[in-house]
C-alpha positions, 0 to 999 in steps of 0.5 A: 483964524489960528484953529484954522491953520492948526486944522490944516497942519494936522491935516498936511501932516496926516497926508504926509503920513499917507504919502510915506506909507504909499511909498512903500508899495509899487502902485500901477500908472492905472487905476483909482491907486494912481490918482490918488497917489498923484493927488498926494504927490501934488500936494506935497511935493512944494514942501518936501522938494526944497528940503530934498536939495538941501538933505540928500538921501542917506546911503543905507548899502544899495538903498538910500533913506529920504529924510525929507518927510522926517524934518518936514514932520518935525517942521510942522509939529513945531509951527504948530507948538508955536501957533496952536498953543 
C-alpha cells in the first residue's frame, strides 16, 4: 500500500512539474494543447488552489510570482520522505 501512494506522489509531483512549464507558454482554447492543459488544471488545482488563498503572489515589478506550486513540491516531497522511507 505504501509503494502505491509513493508511486502516485512521484506521479502528482511530475504533473505539477508539466503544469508550471505549460504555464509558460500561451496555449490556443483549440487544439489537442488544451485539452491536455485543461486535464492538468483539473488534477491540480484541488491542491494548488487552498495554497493560493492562503499565499498570494509575489509582486515582481508588472509581473507577480506564484509560490503555490513551489510549497506544494515541497509538501509532497516531505509526505513522501515520511511514507516512502
Amino acid at each position: 500500500m505504501a509503494s502505491l501512494v509513493c508511486t502516485f506522489l512521484q506521479l502528482y509531483i511530475f504533473v505539477l512539474l508539466v503544469r508550471v512549464v505549460l504555464s509558460w507558454f500561451p496555449i490556443s482554447p483549440q487544439g489537442g494543447m488544451a485539452t491536455v492543459a485543461g486535464f492538468l488544471y483539473m488534477v491540480t488545482d484541488p491542491v494548488l488552489l487552498p495554497l493560493r488563498r492562503f499565499l498570494p503572489p509575489v509582486r515582481m515589478g508588472a509581473m507577480a510570482l506564484d509560490l503555490s506550486p513551489l510549497v506544494a513540491f515541497f509538501g509532497i516531497s516531505f509526505l513522501m520522505s515520511l511514507l516512502c522511507s
